[in-house]
Structure formats: C-alpha cells, structure tokens
C-alpha positions in Angstrom: -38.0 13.3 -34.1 -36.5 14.8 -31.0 -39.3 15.7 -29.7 -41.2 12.5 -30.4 -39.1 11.3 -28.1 -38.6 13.4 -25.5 -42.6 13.6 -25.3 -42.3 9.7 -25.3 -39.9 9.3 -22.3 -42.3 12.2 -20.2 -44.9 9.8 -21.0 -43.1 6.7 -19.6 -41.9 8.8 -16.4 -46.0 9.4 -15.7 -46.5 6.2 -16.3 -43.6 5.2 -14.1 -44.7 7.7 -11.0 -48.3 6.7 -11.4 -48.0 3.3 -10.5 -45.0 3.9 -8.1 -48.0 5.9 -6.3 -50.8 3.4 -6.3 -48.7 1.0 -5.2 -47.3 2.9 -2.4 -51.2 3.9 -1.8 -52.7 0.8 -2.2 -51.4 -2.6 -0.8 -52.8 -5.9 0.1 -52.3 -7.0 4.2 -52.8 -10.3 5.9 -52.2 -11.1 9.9 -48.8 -11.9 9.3 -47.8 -8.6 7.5 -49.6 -6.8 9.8 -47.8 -7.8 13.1 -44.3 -7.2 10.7 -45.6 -3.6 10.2 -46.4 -2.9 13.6 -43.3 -4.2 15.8 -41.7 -1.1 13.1 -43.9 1.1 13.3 -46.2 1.7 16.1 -45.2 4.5 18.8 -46.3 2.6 22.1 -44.5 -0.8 21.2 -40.9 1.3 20.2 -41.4 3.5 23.3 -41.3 0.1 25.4 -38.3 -0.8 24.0 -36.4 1.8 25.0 -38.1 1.7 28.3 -37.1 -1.8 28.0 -33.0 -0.7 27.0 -32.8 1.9 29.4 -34.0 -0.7 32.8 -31.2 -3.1 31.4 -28.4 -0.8 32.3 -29.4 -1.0 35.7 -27.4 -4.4 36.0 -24.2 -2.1 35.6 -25.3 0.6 37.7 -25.9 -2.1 40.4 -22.2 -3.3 39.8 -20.8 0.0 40.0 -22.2 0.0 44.0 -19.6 -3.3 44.0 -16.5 -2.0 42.6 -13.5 0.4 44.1 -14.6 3.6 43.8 -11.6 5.9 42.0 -11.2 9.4 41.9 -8.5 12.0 40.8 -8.3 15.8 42.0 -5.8 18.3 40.8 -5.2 21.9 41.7 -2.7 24.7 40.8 -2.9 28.2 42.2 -0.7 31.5 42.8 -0.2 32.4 46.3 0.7 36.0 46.4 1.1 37.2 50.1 -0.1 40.7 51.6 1.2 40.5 54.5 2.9 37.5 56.6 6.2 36.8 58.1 9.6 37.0 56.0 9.2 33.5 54.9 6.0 33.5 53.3 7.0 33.8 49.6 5.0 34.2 46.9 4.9 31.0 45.0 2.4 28.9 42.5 1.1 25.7 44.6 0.7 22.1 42.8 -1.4 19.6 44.3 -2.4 16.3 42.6 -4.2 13.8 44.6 -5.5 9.9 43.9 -7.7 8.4 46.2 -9.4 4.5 46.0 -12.1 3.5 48.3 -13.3 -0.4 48.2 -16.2 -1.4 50.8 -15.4 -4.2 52.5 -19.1 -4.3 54.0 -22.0 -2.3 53.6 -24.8 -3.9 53.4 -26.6 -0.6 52.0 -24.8 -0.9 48.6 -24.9 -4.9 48.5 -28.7 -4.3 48.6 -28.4 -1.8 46.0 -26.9 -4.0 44.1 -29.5 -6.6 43.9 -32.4 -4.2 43.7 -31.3 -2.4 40.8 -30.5 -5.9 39.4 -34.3 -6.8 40.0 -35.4 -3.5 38.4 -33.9 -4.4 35.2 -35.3 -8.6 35.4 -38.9 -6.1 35.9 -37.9 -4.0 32.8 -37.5 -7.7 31.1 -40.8 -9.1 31.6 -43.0 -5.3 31.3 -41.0 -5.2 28.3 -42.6 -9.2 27.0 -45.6 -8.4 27.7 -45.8 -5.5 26.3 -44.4 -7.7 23.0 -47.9 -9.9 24.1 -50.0 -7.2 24.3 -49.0 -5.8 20.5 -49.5 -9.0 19.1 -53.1 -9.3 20.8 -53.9 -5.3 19.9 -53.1 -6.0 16.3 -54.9 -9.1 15.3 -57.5 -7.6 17.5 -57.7 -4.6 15.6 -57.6 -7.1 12.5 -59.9 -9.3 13.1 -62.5 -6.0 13.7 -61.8 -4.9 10.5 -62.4 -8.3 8.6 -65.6 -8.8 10.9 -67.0 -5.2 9.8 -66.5 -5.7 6.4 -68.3 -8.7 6.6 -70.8 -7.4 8.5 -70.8 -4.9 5.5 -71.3 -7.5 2.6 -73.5 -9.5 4.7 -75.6 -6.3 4.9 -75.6 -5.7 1.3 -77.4 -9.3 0.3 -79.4 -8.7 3.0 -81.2 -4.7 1.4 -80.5 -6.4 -2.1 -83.5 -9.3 -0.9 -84.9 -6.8 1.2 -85.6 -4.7 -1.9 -86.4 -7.4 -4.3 -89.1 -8.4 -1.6 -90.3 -4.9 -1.2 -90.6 -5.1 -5.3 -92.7 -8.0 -5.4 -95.1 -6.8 -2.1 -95.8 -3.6 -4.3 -96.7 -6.2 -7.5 -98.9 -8.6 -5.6 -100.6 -5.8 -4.0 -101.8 -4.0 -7.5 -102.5 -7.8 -8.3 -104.7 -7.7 -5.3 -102.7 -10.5 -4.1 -101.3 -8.8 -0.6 -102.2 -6.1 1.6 -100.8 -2.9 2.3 -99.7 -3.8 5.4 -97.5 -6.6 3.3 -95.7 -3.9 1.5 -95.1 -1.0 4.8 -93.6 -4.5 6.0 -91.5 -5.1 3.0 -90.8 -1.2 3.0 -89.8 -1.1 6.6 -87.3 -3.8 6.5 -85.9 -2.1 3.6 -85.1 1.1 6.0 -84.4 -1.1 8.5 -81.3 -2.8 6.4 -80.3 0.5 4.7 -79.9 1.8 8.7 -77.7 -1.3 9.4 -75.8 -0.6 6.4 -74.7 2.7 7.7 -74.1 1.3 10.9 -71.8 -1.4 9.9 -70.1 0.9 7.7 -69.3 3.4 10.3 -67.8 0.1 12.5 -65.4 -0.3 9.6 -64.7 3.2 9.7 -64.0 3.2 13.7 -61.7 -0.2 12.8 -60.2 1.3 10.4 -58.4 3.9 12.5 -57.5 2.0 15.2 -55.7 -0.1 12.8 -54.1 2.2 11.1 -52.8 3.7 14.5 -50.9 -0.2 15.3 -49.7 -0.5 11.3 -49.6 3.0 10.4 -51.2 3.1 6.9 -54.9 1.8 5.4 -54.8 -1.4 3.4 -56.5 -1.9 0.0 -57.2 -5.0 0.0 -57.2 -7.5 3.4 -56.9 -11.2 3.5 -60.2 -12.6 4.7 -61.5 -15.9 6.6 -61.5 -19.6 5.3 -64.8 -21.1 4.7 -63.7 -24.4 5.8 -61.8 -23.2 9.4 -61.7 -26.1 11.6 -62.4 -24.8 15.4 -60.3 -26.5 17.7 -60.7 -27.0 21.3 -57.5 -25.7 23.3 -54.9 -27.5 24.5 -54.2 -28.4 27.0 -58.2 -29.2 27.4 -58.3 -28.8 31.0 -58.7 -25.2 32.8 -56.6 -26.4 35.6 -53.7 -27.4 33.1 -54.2 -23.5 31.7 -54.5 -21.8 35.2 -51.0 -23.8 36.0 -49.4 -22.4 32.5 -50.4 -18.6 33.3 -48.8 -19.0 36.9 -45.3 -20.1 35.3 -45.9 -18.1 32.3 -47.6 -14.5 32.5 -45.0 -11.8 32.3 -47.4 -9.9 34.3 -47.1 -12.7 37.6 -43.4 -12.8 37.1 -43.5 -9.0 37.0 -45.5 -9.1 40.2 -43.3 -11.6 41.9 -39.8 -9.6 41.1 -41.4 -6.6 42.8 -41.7 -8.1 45.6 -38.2 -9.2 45.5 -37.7 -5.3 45.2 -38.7 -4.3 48.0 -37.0 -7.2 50.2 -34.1 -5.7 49.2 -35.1 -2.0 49.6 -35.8 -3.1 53.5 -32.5 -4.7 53.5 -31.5 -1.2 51.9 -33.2 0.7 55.0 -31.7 -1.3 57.5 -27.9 -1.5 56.2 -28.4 2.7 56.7 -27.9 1.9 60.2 -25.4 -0.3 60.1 -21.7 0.2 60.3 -19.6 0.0 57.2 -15.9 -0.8 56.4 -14.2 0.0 53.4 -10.6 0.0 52.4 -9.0 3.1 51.6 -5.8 4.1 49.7 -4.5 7.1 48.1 -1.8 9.0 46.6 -0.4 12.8 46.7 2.1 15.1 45.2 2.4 18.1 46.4 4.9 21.7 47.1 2.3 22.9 49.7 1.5 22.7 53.5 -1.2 25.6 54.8 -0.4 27.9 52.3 3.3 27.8 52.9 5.5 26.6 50.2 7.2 23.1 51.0 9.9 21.1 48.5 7.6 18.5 46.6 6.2 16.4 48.7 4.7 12.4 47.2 3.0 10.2 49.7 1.2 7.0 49.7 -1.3 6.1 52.4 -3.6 2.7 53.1 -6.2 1.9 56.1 -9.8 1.0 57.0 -11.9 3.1 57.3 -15.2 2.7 59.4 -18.5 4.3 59.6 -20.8 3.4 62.4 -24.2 6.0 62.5 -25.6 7.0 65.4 -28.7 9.3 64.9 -30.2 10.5 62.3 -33.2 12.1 63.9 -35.1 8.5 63.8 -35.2 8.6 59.9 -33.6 5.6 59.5 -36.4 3.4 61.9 -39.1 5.6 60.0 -37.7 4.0 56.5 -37.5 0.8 58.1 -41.1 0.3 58.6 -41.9 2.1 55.6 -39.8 -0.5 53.2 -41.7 -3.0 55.7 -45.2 -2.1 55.1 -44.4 -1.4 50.8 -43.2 -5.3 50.9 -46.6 -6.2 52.3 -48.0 -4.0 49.7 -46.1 -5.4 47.2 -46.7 -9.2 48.6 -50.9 -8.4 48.1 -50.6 -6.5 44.7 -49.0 -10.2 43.4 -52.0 -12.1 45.2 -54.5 -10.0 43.8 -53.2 -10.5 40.3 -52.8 -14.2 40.5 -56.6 -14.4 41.6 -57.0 -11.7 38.3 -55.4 -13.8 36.1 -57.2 -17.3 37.2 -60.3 -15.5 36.9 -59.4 -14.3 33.5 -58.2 -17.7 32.2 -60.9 -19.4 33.4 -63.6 -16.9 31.7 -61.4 -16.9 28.4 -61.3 -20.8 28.6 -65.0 -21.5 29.1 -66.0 -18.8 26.2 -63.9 -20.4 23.9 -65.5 -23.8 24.0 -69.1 -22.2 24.2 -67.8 -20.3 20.7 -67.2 -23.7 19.7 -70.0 -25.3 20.7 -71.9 -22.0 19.4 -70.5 -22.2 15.9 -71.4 -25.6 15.2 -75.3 -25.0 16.3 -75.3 -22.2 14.4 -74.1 -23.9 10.8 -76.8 -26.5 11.9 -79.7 -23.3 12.5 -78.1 -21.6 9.0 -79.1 -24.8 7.4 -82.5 -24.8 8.5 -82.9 -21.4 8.3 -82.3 -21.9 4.3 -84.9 -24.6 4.3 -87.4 -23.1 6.0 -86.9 -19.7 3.7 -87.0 -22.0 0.8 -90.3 -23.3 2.0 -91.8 -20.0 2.2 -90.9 -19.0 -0.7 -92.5 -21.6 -2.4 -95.8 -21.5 -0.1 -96.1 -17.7 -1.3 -96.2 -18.9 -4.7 -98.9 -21.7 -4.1 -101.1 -19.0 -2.0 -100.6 -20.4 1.3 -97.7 -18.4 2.8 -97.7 -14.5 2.6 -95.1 -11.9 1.9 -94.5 -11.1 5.6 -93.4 -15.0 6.1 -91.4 -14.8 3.5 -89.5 -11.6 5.4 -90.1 -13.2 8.5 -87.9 -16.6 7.2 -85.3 -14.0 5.3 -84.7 -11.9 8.5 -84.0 -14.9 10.6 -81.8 -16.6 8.0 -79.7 -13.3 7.7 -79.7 -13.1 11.6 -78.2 -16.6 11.7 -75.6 -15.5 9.4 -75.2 -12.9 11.4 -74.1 -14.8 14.8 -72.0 -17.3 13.0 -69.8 -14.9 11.5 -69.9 -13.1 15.1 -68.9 -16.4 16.8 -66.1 -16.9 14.4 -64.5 -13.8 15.5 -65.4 -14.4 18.7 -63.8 -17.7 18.8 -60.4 -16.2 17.4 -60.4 -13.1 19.7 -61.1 -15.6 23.0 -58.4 -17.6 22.0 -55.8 -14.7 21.6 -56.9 -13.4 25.3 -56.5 -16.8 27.0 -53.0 -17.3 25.1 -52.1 -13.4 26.2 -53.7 -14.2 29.8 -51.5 -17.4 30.4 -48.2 -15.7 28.8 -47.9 -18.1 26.0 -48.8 -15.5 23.0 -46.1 -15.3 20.6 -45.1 -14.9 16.8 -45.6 -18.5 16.5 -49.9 -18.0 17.2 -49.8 -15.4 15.2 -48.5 -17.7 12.3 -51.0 -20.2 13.3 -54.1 -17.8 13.0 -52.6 -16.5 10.0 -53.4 -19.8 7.9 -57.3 -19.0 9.1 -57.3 -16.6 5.7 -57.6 -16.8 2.4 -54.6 -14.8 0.4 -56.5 -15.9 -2.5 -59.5 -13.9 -2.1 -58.8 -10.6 -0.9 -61.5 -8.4 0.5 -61.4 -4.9 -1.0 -61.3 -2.2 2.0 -61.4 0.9 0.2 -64.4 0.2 -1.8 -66.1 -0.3 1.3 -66.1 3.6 2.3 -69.0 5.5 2.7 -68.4 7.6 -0.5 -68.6 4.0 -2.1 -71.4 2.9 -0.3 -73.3 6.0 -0.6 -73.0 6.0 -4.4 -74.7 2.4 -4.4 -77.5 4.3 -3.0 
C-alpha cells in the first residue's frame, strides 16, 4: 500500500515538472506581450537606461559649481628637535583648519552650470528615443516573423497545387492528352516551389533570432493578422501637417537643438577662463603651532574677497575660444542637416504609406480576378481548349498576387511605425493600436514551422 502510493505521488511530481516545462518552453506571444518582454529584457534598451540615470545627475553636479565650497583639514605631528636654540622644545603640534569659499562671479562655473544642465535635458531625449526605437525594432522584428511564416503557409498551398498539377500533367500525358513539355512544366514549378519553400523557411529562421535577441526567448505559438484590417490613411492627411509634428516632436531634433545649446555655453565656458573672478572666502583655525615652534593654542576666524584676474596662459585660453566657436558652428549644421534628414524621411514614409494603401486595395481587386481567371482555366482544360501550362500559368499568377498583398500589408504596418518613429510620436499607445490588427484567436504555430518540421513533410 505504501508503495502504491509513494509510486503514485512520483508519478504526479512528473506529471507536475512536465508541464511546468512545456509551459515554460512553449508560450503563445502577441505585439503587446512582446514590447512587455522586451522593455525587461533586452540588453541595449536597459543599457540606455542607465545611460539615461547616470546623464541625470549632471543637474547636481552642475549645482555643486553654484554652491560654497567647504572643506576641513586636520593635522597632528611630533616635533622632536636635533638641534635649535634653548627654546625649541619638543612638543606634539595640533592644527585644525575650516575654510568656505562662495564665488561671487565666475562666469566659468555659471556656464558650467548650465552645460552640465543641458547634458542631462540631452541624456533625456537620447534616452526617448531610444524608448522609440525599441518599440519600432520589436514590432519590426514581429511583423518579419508573422510575414515569414506566412510567406511559409502561402508556400505550402502553393507545392501542394503545384504537385497535384504535376500529378494530372503525368495522367493526361499517358492519356495522350498533353505533351512532355506539359509535364517538365508541371515538374519544374514543382522545384521551383519546393526552392521557395526553403527559402521562406530560412527567412523565418533569420526572424526568428533577431526576435529572440529583443524578447529573449522563441514563442510557440504567435498572434497573426485580421482578415478584415481596415487600412487607414494617416492623420493628420497632409505631409506638411507631419513634417510640422517631427520638428516639435522627434527626440532626435530636440537632441540636436540642446547640443547646440551645449556648446553656447562651452564658449561662454572658454571665455569666463579669462576673466576675473570674485569669491567670498572665510575660514577658521585652531592651532599650538607657528613655524615649527610651539605657541599656547591659538583659534582665529578670518573673512575677505578674494580675486583672481589671469593674465597669460601661453594663448590657450584664445586658442579654446575659437575652438568652442567653430564646435558651435559645427553643432548649429549637424541640427540642419538632421532637420533636412528627418523631412526627407517623413515625407518618403508618408507617400509609401498611402501607395501601400492604394497598393493593397488593387491588389484584393487583381486576387479576385486572378481566382476567376484560374477558375476559367481550369474548366477550359477540361473542355480541351486550355492546356496544362495555362492552368500553371493562371495558378502562378494567382499565388504571386497573394504574394504582394500579404507583402503590402506588412509593408503598410512597418511604413507607418517609421513615419510615427520619424516624427517622434511612437509610443505604447501605437503599439496598442496595431496590436488589435491580430487575431488571439487563431494563433499561428512557430515551432512547427522549423526546418526539421518542414523537411519531414518532404
């Protein structure tokens, strides 16, 4: 009886680790739960946020050239004499000093100040569009995957009618009905298909990785697209409208635009060197000592300005001067040249996305006519008046249709991800939006799709 029942709970503890393990191993993903994963997981994104946590405490650092200045000094040592007049005793010394040093002006640190304060407002927006450019990578790297494995299963119709064509070539040829030529034909777009197979099947490997890389495991299963996605034009509709968004919005420009700020102040920086500076200065000492001869204790309290005025430096000073000058000019065409980036990029990423549009729609209106025409053929072969190679002919283009469309679905999505990420409006919230594009219901199985699975249906 005892060991019924131990045997029984071994069993349940299998049982128990067994599915603990799949369902560690195998998990179902959508856009969504993707994006979640990634922001924890992926190396790049976490490095920028402590890239992004370290440039914030330059505010404080920038303060700190602001405030009083404190210090304290202490210092005991044994004098032991050698040789000396009668009054040099041996004696232990105590010193103990506090001194305090406010600037009153220096227009070196006030510069510091505010540069080191634009450092951190350029750690701010690197570190947003950094956030951008995850969000973009991932349903990038998403949307490769869904489109390889239906590139995959498009495939796989495509060799199974490929075959069952190259099957009835071979029959009407030892009916005498078709010529050989019908079935190499038949036979060659058989090949033809099997190659694409493998081709599409190493894309989803490729996908795959990079995927894995952003999310850091495979899924199982993935959520794929809606048959019924309605394609929307952006909005605003006009480019100018967009081009005016990415100039008040991209990270990147506002980057740009604080780095020239930088450097202002980092020539302000060069020439405060050579300018005087006052600073109040106040300090306090206790001591037994004066050169090296013992005194009774001794406790003093001083206060004064003190001023620094440079004279020469060796010309250093004018050499950093029009070296911070000609970096702010840099820095001035490095924001130009982005700003004519970025309109170019919007613009491009605009115009696609309404030619994917306009694409997609001409393409479910081909598809359709495509199926006719195939339909036709098919029935012409049977009345004797169309031949097999029509029939492959009308099949090739229908699958080629199919084909584009789903390419200018995922086209669509991934041109309207870049014009959000160009005009610094891509958030959580888009990918929420493109998230209701799939269909939870009717998950797409990714493992099955490997090329031990796919070989085995050869």
């Amino acid at each position: 009886m005892l060991k019924t029942k131990r045997k029984a709970f071994y069993g349940f503890l299998v049982l128990v680790l067994f599915f603990g393990v799949f369902l560690q191993n195998s998990f179902a993903i959508d856009l969504l739960q993707a994006y979640d994963m990634a922001v924890g997981y992926n190396p790049g994104y976490l490095s920028q946020g402590f890239e992004y946590k370290a440039s914030q405490t330059y505010k404080m650092q920038g303060l700190s050239y602001l405030l009083p200045q404190i210090s304290f000094s202490a210092n005991r040592s044994k004098y032991d004499f050698l040789m000396g007049p009668y009054y040099y005793k041996n004696y232990m010394s105590n010193t103990y000093s506090l001194s305090a040093q406010q600037y009153l002006f220096n227009l070196s640190s006030f510069a510091m100040y505010k540069e080191l304060n634009t450092k951190a407002k350029m750690g701010e927006y690197k570190f947003k569009d950094a956030s951008s450019q995850l969000i973009y990578n991932v349903a990038q790297s998403y949307f490769d995957v869904l489109s390889a494995l239906d590139q995959i299963n498009l495939t796989k119709i495509e060799k199974k009618s490929a075959y069952e064509d190259l099957l009835l070539a071979k029959k009407l040829f030892k009916a005498g009905e078709a010529t050989l030529v019908d079935v190499d034909d038949a036979q060659s777009r058989y090949d033809i298909t099997s190659a694409k197979l493998i081709e599409a099947q190493n894309k989803l490997e490729i996908s795959l990785t990079k995927f894995k890389t952003f999310i850091g495991k495979t899924p199982h299963t993935i959520s794929p697209l809606k048959s019924n996605i309605d394609f929307k034009y952006p909005t605003p509709s006009k480019l100018e409208d967009w081009i005016n968004i990415a100039k008040q919005n991209s990270p990147v420009i506002k980057y740009y635009e604080q780095n020239v700020n930088y450097y202002k102040h980092d020539l302000t920086k060069a020439i405060g060197d050579q300018l005087p500076s006052v600073a109040l200065v106040a300090g306090y000492t206790y001591t037994n000592t004066s050169t090296y001869v013992q005194t009774p204790t001794i406790k003093y309290a001083s206060v004064g300005i003190q001023i620094n005025v440079p004279i020469f430096n060796g010309g250093n000073s004018i050499a950093r001067i029009d070296e911070a000058h000609y970096r702010l000019k840099q820095a001035q065409m490095d924001k130009e040249n982005y700003i004519n980036n970025v309109e170019s990029l919007v613009s491009e990423e605009f115009l696609n996305v309404s030619s994917d549009i306009s694409k997609i729609e001409s393409l479910k209106v081909a598809r359709n006519a495509a199926k006719t025409a195939l339909k036709a053929n098919y029935m012409g072969l049977k009345a004797g008046i169309k031949t097999v190679a029509d029939v492959i002919n009308a099949q090739k283009q229908l699958y080629d249709v199919e084909n584009q469309l789903l390419q200018a679905k995922y086209s669509y999505i991934s041109d309207m991800f870049k014009l959000k990420l160009y005009a610094g409006v891509l958030n959580g919230d888009d990918v929420e939006f493109f998230n209701t594009y799939l269909d939870p219901n009717n998950e797409l199985p990714v493992i099955n799709n490997s090329k031990t699975a796919v070989a085995s249906e050869e």
